[in-house]
NUTOR-756842 format. One record per residue: residue number from 1; residue in one letter; chain; x, y, z of N, C-alpha, C in turn. Coordinates in Angstrom, 3 decimals, m for minus. Each point is the difference from the previous one (the first is absolute). Layout:
N
site resi:NUM resn:A chain:A nc1:X nc2:Y nc3:Z cac1:X cac2:Y cac3:Z cc1:X cc2:Y cc3:Z $
...
This chain:
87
site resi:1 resn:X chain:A nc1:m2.356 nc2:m66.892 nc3:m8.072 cac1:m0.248 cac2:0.862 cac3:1.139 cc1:0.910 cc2:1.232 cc3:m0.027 $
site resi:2 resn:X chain:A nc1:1.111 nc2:m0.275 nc3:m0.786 cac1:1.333 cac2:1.364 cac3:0.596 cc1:m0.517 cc2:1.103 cc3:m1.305 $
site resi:3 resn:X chain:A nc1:m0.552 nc2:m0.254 nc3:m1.306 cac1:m0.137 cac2:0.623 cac3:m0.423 cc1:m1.298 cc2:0.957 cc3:0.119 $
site resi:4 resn:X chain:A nc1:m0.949 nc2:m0.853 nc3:0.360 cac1:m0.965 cac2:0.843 cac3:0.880 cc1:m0.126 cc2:1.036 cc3:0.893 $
site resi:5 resn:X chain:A nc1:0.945 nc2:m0.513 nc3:0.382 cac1:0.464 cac2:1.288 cac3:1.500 cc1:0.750 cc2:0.719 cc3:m0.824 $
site resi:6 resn:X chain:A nc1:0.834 nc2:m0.205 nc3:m0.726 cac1:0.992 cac2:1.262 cac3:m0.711 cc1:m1.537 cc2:0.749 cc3:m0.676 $
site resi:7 resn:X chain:A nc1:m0.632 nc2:m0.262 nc3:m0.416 cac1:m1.432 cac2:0.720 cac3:m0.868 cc1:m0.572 cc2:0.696 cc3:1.117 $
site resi:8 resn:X chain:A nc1:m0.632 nc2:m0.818 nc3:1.310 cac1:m0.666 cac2:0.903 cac3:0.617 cc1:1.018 cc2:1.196 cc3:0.969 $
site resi:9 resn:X chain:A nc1:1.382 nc2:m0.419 nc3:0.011 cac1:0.821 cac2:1.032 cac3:0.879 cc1:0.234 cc2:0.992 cc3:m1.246 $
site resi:10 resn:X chain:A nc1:0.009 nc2:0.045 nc3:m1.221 cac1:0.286 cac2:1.045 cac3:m1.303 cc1:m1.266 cc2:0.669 cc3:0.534 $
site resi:11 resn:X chain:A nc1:m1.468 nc2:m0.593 nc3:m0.302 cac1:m0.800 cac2:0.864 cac3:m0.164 cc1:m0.448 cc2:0.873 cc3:1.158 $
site resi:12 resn:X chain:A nc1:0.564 nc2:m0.633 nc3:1.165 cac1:m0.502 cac2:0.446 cac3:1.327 cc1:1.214 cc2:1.480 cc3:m0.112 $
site resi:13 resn:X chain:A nc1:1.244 nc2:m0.479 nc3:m0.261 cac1:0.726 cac2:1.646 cac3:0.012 cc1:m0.155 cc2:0.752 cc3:m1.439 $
site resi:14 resn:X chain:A nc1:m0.585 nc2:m0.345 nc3:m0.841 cac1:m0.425 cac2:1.156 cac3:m1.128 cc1:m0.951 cc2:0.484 cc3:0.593 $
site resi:15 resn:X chain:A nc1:m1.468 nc2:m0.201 nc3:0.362 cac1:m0.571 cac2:0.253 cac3:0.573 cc1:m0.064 cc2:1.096 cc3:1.221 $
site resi:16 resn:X chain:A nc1:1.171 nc2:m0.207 nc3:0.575 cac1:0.330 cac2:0.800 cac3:1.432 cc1:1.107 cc2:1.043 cc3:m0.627 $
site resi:17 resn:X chain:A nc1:0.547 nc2:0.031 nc3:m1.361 cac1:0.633 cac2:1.026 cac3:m0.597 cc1:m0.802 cc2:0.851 cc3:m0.315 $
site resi:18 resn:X chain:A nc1:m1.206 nc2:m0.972 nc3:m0.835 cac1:m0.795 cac2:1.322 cac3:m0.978 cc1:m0.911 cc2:0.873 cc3:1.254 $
site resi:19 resn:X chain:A nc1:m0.027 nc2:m0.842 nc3:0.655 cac1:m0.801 cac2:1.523 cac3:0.927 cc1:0.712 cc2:0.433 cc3:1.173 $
site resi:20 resn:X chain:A nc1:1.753 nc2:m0.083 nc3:m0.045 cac1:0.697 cac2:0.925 cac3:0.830 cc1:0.278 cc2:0.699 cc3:m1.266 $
site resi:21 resn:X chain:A nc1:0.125 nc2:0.190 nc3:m0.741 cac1:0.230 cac2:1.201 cac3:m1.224 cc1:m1.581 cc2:0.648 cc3:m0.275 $
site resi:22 resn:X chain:A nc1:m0.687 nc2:m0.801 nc3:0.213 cac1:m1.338 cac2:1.394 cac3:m0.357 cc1:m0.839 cc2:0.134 cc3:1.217 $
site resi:23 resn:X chain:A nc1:0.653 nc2:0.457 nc3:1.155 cac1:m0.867 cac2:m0.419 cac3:1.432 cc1:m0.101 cc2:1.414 cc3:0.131 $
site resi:24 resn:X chain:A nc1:m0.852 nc2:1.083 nc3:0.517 cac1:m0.169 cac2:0.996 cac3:0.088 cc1:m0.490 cc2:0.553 cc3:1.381 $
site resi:25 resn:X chain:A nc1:0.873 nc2:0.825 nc3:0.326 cac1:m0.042 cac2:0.334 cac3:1.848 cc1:m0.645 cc2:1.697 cc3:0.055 $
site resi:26 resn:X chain:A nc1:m0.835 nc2:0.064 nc3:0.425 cac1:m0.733 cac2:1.532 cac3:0.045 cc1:0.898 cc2:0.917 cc3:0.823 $
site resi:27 resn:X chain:A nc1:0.373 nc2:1.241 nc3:m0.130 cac1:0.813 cac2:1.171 cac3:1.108 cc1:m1.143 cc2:0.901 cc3:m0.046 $
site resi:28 resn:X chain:A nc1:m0.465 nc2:0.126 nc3:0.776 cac1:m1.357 cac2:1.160 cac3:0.140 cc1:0.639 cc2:1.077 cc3:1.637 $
site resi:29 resn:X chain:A nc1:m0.125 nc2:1.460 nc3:m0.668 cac1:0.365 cac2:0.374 cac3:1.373 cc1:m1.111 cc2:1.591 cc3:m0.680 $
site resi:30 resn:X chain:A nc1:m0.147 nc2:0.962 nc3:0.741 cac1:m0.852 cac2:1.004 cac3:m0.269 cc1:0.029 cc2:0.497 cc3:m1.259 $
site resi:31 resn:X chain:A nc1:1.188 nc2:0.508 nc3:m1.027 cac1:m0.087 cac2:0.518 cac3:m0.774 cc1:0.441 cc2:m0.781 cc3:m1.229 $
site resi:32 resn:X chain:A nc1:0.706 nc2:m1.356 nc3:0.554 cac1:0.282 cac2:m0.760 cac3:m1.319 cc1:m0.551 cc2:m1.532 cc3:m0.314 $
site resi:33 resn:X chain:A nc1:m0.428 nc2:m0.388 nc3:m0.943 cac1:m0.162 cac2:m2.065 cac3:0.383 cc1:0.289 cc2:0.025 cc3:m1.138 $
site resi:34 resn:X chain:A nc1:0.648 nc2:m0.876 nc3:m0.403 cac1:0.849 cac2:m1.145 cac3:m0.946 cc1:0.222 cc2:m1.343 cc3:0.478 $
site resi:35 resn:X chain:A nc1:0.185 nc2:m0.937 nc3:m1.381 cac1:m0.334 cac2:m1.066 cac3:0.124 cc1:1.644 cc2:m0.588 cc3:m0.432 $
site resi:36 resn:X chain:A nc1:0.929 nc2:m1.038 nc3:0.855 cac1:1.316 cac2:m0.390 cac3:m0.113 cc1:m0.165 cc2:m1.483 cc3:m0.754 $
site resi:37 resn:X chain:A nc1:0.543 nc2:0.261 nc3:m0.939 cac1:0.404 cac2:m1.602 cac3:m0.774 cc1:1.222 cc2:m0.843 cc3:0.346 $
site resi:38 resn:X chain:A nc1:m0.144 nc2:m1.185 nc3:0.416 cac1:1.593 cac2:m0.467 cac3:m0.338 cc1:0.483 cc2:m0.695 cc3:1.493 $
site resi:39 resn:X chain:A nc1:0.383 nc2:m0.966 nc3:m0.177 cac1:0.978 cac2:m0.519 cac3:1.310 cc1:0.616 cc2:m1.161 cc3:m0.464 $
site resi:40 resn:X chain:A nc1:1.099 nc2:0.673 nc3:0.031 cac1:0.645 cac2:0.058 cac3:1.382 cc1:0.859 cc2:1.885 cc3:m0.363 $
site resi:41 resn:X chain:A nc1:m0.143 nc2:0.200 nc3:m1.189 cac1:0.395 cac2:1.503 cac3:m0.620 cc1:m1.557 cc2:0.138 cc3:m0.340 $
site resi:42 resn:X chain:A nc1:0.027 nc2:2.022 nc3:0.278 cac1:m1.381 cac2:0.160 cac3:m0.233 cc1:0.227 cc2:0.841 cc3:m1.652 $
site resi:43 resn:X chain:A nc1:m0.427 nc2:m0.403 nc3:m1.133 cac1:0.185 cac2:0.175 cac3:m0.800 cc1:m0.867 cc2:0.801 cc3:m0.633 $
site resi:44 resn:X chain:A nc1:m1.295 nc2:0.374 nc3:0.226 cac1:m0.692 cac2:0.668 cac3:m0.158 cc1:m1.139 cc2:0.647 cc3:0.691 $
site resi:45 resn:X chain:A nc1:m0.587 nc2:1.462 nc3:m0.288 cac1:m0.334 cac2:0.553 cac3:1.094 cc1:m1.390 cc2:0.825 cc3:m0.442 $
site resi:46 resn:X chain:A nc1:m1.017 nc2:m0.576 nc3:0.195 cac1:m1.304 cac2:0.912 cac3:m0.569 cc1:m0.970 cc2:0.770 cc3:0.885 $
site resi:47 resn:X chain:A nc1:0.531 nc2:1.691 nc3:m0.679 cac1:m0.437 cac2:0.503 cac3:1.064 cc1:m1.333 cc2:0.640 cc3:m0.362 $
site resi:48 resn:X chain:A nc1:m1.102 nc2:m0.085 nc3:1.483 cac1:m1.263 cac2:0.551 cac3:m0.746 cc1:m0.652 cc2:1.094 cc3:0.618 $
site resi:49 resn:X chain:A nc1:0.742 nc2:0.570 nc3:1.214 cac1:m0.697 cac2:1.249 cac3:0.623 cc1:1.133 cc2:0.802 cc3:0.491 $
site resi:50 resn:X chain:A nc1:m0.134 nc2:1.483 nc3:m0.350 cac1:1.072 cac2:1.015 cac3:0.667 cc1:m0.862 cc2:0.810 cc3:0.514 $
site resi:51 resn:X chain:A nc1:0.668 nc2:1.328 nc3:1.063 cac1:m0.885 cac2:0.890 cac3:0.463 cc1:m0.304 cc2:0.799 cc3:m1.458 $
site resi:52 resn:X chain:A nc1:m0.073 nc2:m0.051 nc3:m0.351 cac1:m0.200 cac2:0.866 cac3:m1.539 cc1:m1.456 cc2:m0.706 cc3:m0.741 $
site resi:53 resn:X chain:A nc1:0.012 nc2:m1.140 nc3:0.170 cac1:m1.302 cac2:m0.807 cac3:m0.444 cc1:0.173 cc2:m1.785 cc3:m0.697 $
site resi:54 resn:X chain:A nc1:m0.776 nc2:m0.392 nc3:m0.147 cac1:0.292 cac2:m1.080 cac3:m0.520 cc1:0.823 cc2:m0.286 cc3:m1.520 $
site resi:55 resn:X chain:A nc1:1.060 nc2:m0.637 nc3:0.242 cac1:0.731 cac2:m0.138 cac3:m1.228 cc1:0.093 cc2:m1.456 cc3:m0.717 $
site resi:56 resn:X chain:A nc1:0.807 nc2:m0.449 nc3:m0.871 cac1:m0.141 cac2:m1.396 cac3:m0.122 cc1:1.686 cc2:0.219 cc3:m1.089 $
site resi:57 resn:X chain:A nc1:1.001 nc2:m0.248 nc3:0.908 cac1:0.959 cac2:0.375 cac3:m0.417 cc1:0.944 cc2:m1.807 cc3:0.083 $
site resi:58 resn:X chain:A nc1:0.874 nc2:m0.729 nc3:m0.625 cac1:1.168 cac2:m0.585 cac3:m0.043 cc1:1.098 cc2:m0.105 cc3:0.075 $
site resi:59 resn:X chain:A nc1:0.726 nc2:m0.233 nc3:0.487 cac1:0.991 cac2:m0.210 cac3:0.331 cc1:0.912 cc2:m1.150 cc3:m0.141 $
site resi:60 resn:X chain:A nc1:0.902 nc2:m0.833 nc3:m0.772 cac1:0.644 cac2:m0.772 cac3:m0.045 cc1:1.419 cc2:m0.192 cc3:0.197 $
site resi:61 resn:X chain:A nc1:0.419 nc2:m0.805 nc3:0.569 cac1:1.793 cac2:m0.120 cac3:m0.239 cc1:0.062 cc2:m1.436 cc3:m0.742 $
site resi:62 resn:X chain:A nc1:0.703 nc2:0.568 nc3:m0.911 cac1:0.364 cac2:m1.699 cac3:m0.725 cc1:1.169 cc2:m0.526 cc3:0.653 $
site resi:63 resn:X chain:A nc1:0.473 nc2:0.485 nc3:0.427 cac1:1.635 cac2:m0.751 cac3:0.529 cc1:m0.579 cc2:m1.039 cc3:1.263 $
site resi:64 resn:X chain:A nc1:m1.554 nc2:0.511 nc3:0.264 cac1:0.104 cac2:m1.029 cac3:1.392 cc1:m1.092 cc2:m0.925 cc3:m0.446 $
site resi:65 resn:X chain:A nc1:m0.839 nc2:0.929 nc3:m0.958 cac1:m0.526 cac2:m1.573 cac3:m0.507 cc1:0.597 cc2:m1.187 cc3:m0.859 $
site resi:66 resn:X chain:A nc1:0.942 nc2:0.314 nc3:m0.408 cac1:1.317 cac2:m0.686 cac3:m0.653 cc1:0.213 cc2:m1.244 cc3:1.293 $
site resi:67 resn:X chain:A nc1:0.344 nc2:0.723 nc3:0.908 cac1:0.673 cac2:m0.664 cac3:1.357 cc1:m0.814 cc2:m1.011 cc3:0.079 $
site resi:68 resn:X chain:A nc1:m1.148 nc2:0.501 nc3:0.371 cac1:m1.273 cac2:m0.666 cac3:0.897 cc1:m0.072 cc2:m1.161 cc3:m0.884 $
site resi:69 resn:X chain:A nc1:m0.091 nc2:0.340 nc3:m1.392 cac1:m0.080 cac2:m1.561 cac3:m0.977 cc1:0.460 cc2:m0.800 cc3:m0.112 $
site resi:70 resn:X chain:A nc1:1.984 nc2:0.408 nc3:m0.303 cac1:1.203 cac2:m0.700 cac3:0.437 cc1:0.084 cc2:m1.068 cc3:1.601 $
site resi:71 resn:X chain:A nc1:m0.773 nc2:0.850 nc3:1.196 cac1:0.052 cac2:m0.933 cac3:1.042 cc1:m1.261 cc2:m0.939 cc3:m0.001 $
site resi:72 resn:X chain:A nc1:m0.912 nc2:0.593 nc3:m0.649 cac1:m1.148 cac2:m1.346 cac3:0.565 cc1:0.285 cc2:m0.936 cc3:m1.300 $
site resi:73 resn:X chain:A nc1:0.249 nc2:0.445 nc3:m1.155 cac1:0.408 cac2:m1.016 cac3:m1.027 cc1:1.483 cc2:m1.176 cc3:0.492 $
site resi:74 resn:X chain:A nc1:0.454 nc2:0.917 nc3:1.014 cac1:1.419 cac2:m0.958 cac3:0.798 cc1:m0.383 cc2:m0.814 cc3:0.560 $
site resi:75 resn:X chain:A nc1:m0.768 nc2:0.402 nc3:1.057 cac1:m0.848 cac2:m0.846 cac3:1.322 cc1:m0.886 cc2:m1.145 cc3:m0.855 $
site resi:76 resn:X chain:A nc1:m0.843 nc2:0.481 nc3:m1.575 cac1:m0.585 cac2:m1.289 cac3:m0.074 cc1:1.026 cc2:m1.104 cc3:m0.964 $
site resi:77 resn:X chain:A nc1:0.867 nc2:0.274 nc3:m0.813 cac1:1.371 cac2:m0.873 cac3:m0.327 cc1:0.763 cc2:m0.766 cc3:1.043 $
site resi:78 resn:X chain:A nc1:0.182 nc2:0.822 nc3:1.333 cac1:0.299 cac2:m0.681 cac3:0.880 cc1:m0.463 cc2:m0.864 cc3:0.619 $
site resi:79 resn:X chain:A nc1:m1.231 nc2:0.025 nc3:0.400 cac1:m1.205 cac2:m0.944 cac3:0.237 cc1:0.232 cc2:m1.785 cc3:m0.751 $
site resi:80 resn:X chain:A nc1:m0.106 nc2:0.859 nc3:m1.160 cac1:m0.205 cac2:m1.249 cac3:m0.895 cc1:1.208 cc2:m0.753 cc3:m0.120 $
site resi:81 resn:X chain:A nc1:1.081 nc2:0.437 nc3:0.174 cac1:1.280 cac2:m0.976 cac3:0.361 cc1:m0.172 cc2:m0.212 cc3:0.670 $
site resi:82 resn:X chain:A nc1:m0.077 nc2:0.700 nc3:1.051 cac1:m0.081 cac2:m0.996 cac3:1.173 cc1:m0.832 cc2:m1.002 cc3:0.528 $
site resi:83 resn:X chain:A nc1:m1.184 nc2:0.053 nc3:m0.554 cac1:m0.825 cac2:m1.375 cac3:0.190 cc1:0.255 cc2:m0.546 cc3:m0.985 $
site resi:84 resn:X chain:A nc1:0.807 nc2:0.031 nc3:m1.563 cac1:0.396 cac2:m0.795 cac3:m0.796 cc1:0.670 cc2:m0.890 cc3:0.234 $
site resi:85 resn:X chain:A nc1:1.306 nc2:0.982 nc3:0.710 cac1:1.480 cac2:m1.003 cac3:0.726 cc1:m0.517 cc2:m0.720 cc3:1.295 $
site resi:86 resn:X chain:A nc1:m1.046 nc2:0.148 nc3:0.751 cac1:m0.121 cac2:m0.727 cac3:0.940 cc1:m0.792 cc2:m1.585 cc3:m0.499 $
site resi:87 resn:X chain:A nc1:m0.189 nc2:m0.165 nc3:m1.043 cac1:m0.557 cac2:m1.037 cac3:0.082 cc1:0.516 cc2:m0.807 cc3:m0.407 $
């Protein structure tokens, strides 16, 4: 039973990592919309309309997608000890 739960609590927080790192939040206001990557750091930023016309431009920071990997890769190591050691 304990190792079970260590499996389904791993996969339940990889799971909830991989799509807080690729979750994408719309900013739409008159002259600009882009699309925000990333949480709990927004690490990347795709932008697709300026007053000038439609663009299809990128934007990345590696230092926070670095981060973002480092913590959800923490959160799911942590996980897994801890339903390891609890049993």
């Amino acid at each position: 039973m304990g190792k079970n739960r260590a499996i389904i609590l791993t996969v339940i927080s990889s799971i909830l990592g991989l799509v807080a790192i690729l979750w994408g939040s719309t900013y739409s206001v008159l002259d600009l919309e882009e699309v925000k990557y990333g949480f709990p750091l927004i690490w990347g930023r795709h932008l697709l309309n300026t007053i000038v016309g439609p663009v299809d431009k990128w934007y990345i920071d590696y230092n926070s997608m670095i981060i973002d990997l480092v913590f959800w890769f923490g959160v799911i190591i942590l996980t897994l000890s801890i339903s390891l050691y609890k049993e």
